[in-house]
C-alpha positions in Angstrom: -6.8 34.7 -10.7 -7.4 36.5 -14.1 -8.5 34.5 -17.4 -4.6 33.9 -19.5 -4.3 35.9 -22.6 -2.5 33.4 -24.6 -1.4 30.1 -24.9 2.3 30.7 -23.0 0.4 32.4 -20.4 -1.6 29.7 -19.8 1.0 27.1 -19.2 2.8 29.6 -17.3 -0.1 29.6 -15.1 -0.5 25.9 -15.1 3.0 25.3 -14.0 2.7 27.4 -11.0 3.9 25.8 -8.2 1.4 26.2 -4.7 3.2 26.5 -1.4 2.8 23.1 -0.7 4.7 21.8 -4.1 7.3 24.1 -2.7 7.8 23.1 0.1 7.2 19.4 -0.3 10.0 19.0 -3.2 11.6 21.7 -0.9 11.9 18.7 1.8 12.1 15.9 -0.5 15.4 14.0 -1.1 16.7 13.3 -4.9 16.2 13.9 -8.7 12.5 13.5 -10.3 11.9 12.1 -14.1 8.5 11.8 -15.7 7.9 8.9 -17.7 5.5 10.2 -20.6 6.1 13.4 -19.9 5.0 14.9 -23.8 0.9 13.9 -22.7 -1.9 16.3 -21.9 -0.3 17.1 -18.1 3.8 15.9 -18.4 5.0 19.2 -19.6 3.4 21.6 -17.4 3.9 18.9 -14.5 7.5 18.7 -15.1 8.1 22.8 -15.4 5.8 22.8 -12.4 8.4 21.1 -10.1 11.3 22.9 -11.9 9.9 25.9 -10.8 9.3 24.8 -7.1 12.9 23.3 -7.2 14.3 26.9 -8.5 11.8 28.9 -5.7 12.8 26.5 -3.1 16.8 27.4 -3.7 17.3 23.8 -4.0 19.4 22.3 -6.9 17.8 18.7 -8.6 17.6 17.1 -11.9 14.0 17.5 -13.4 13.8 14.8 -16.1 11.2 13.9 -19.0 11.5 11.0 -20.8 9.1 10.2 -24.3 9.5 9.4 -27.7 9.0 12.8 -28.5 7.5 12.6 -31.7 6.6 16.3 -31.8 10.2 17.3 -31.4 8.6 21.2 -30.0 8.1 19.8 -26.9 11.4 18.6 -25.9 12.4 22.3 -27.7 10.4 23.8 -25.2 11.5 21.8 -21.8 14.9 22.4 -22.4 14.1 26.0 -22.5 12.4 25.6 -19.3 15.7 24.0 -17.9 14.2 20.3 -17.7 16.6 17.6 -19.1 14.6 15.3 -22.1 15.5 11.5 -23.0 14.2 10.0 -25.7 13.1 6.8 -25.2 10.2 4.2 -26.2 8.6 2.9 -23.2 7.5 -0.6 -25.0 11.3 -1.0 -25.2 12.3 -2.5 -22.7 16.2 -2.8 -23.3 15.8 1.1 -23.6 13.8 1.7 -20.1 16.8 0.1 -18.3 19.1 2.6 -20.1 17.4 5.5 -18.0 19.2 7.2 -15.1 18.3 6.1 -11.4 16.3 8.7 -9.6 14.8 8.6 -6.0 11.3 10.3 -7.3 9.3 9.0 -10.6 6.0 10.2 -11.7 4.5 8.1 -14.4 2.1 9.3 -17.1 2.5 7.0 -19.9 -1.1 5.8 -20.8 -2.6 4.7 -23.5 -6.7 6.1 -24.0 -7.6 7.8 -27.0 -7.6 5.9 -29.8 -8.1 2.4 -27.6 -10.9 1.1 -29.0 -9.1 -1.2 -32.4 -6.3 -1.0 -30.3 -6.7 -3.3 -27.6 -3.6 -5.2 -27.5 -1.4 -1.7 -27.3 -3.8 -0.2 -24.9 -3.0 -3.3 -22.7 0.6 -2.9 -23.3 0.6 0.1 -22.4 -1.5 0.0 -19.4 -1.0 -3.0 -17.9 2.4 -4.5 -19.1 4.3 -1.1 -19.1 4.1 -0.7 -15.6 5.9 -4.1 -14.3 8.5 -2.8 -16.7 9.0 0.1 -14.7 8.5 -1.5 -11.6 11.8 -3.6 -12.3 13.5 -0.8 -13.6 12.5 1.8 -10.3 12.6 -0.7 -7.6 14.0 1.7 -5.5 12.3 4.4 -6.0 9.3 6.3 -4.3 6.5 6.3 -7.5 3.7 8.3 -8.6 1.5 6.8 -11.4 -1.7 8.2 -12.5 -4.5 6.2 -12.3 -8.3 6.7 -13.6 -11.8 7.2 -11.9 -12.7 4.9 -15.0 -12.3 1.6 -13.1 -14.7 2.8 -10.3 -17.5 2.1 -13.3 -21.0 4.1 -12.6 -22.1 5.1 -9.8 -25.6 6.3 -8.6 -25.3 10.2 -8.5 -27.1 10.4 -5.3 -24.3 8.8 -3.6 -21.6 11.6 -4.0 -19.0 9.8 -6.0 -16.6 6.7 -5.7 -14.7 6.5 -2.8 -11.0 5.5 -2.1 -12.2 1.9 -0.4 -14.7 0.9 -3.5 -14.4 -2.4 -5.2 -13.6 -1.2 -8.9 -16.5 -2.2 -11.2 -14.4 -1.4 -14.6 -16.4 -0.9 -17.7 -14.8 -1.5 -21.5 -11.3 -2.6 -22.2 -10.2 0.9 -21.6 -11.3 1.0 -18.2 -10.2 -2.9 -17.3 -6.5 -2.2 -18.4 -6.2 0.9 -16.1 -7.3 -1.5 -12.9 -4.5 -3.8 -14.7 -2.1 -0.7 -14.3 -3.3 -0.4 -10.7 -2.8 -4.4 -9.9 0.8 -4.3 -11.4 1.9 -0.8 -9.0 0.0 -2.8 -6.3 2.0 -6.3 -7.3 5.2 -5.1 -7.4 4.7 -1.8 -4.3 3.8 -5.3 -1.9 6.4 -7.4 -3.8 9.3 -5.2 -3.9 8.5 -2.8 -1.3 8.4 0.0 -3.5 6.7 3.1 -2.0 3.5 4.0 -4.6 0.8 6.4 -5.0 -1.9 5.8 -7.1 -3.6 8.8 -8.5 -7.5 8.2 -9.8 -8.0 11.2 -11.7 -11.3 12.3 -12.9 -11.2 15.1 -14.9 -8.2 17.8 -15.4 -9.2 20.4 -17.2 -7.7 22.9 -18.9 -8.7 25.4 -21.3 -8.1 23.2 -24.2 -8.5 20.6 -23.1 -11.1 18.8 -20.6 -15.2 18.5 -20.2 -15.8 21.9 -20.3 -13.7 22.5 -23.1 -15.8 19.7 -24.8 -19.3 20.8 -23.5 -18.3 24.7 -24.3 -17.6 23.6 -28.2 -20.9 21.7 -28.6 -22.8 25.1 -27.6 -20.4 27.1 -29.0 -21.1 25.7 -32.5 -24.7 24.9 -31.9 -24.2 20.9 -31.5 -26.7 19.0 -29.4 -25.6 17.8 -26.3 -25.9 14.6 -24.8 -27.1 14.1 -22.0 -26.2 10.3 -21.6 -24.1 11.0 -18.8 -26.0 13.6 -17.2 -23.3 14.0 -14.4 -19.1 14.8 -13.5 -16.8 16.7 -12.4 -13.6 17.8 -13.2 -10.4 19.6 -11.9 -8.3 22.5 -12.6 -5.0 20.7 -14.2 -2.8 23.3 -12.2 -4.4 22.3 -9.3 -4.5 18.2 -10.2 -0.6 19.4 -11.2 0.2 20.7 -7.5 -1.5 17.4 -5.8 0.3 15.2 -8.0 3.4 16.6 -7.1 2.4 17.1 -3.1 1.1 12.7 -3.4 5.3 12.1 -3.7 5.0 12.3 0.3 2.4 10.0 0.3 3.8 6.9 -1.2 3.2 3.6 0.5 3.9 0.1 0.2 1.1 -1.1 -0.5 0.1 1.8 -2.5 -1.7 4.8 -1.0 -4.5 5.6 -3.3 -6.3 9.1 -3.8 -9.0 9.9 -5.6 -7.9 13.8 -7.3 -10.8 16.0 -8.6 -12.6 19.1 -7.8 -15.4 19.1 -4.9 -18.5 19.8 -7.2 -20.9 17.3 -8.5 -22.0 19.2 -12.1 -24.8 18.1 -13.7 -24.8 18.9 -17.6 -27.4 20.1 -18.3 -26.9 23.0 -15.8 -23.3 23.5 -17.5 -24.8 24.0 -20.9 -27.5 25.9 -19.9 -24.8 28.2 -18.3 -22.4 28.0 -21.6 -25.4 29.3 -23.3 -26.2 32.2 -21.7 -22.7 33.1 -21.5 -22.2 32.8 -24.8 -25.3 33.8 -26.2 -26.2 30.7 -27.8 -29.3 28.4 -27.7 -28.7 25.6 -26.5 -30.1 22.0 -27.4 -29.6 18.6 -25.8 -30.0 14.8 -27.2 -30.8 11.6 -24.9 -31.8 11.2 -21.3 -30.1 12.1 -18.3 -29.5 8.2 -16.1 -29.5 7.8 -12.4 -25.8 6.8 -12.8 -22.7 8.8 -13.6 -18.9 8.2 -13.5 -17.9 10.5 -10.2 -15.0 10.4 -7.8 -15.0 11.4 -4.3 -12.0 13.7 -3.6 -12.7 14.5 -0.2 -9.5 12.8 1.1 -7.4 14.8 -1.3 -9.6 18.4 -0.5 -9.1 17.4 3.5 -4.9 17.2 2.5 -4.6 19.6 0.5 -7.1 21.7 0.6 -9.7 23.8 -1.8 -8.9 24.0 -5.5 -7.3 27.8 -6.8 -9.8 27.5 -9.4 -13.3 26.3 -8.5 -15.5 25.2 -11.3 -17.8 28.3 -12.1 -14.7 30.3 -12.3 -12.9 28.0 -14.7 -16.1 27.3 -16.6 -16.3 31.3 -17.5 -12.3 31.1 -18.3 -13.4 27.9 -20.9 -16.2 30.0 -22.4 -14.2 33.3 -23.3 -11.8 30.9 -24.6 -13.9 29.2 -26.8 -15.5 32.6 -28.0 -12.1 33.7 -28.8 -10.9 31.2 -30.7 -8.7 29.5 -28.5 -7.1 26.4 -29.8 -7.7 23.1 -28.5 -6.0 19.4 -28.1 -7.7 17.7 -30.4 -8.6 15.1 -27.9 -12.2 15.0 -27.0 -12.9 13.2 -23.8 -15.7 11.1 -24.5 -17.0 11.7 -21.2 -20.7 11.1 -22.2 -19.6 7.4 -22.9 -21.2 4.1 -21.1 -19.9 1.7 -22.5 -16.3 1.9 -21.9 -15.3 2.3 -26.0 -12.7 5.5 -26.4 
């Protein structure tokens, strides 16, 4: 795959459906709606399965709901030929307004921003979620998830695994395993089949670790080397196992762990940043014996390799960068420990 020229051509190649999306939504029975659909991954998400839906020859409702407060992004699903709602999650006399559907992927998180912000962060991430629980009952759900509530692991052990006991560091962290334990509550309670999805990192070219580390060198920032480890995924490709995990709903829930096979260490990425962007490259703190790392070797045995492996998406974040490429705005804060975003 070839670096995208622009911004459109980037989503375009974001929202490209794999095989497997196609046939999976291909096979699978009923309309799909994405619940905080205007984030970081809802938009390209949604056009994603439009797009397999349209390959496939196979004719269902693709749905995002959000408050939409920047109204361009419900301009630009409808262009896509995705159906918007606007709707305030918190409301819950408005999340019972919304259409049934067999299929629902949820998004809605709270992160950025959490720390002064507790109460809505819990709101968001741990009371939402019986909300829609009540509301989808019987439905087959998707809900993202983070590696967050794994908490630090040693580096030498390869990353968190699917049977860990969550060790959740920060408020941030603790109301995602909230999320988790309300999907679980109400999957065992009400039967609902549920996949949880612990995501650790997507990344795109505006977005994402790289994206962070890339600007630090770029602009001659130190970096820190607090968190001396991670990895990170391709968002098309975290886009296509999302979608694919819709077969893998259970009750309880079926839990995955979705990121790409490498273990990076920072300093290696910087020094590599550097050189490709012909920039010296300086570094603050002291690399730990502990990182936050996910094991996704259950989702690489399902689904397979990632299109885009690291080095190759770490030379598309560079040029990027170099070029001028706009960005999110939203910093990860990977190189946290203590939990505060």
């Amino acid at each position: 795959m070839t670096l995208p020229a622009n911004i459109a051509e980037l989503e375009d190649r974001l929202s490209e459906p794999t095989p497997g999306v196609i046939e999976t939504l291909r096979a699978l029975p009923g309309d799909i709606l994405f619940l905080g659909v205007a984030g970081k991954m809802g938009p390209t998400l949604a056009r994603m399965a439009k797009r397999a839906y349209d390959t496939a020859g196979v004719r269902r409702r693709v749905i995002g709901v959000s408050r939409f407060s920047d109204a361009s992004q419900l301009t630009s699903l409808n262009a896509h030929g995705i159906e918007t709602i606007r709707c305030d999650l918190l409301d819950e006399t408005a999340v019972a307004q919304l259409p049934e559907v067999e299929n629902v992927v949820y998004c809605a998180a709270m992160k950025f921003g959490s720390t002064g912000k507790e109460s809505l962060t819990w709101a968001m991430n741990a009371w939402l979620p019986s909300v829609v629980c009540r509301k989808f009952r019987r439905s087959r759900i998707v809900a993202f998830s983070t590696g967050n509530i794994y908490g630090l692991v040693p580096v030498s052990s390869g990353g968190s695994v699917e049977t860990d006991t969550p060790q959740p560091v920060g408020e941030y962290a603790m109301s995602c395993l909230g999320r988790e334990r309300m999907f679980e509550h109400f999957s065992r309670t009400l039967g609902i089949p549920t996949a949880l999805i612990r995501l650790n990192y997507a990344c795109e070219l505006r977005y994402g670790v790289l994206v962070d580390l890339a600007r630090r060198v770029w602009t001659g920032q130190p970096v820190d080397l607090g968190i001396g480890w991670f990895n990170c995924l391709w968002q098309g490709d975290a886009n296509a196992q999302t979608l694919q995990s819709l077969v893998l709903t259970a009750a309880p829930p079926f839990v995955l762990n979705l990121t790409g096979p490498e273990l990076l260490r920072v300093r290696d990425v910087a020094d590599e940043l550097g050189r490709r962007m012909n920039r010296a490259v300086t570094f603050t703190g002291s690399e730990g014996e502990a990182a936050l790392l996910n094991n996704a070797s259950q989702a690489l045995t399902r689904f397979g390799p990632p299109r885009v492996p690291a080095d190759q998406l770490l030379g598309w974040v560079a040029d990027w960068v170099m070029r001028g490429g706009s960005d999110l705005g939203k910093p990860t804060h990977f190189e946290s420990r203590d939990g505060r975003f």
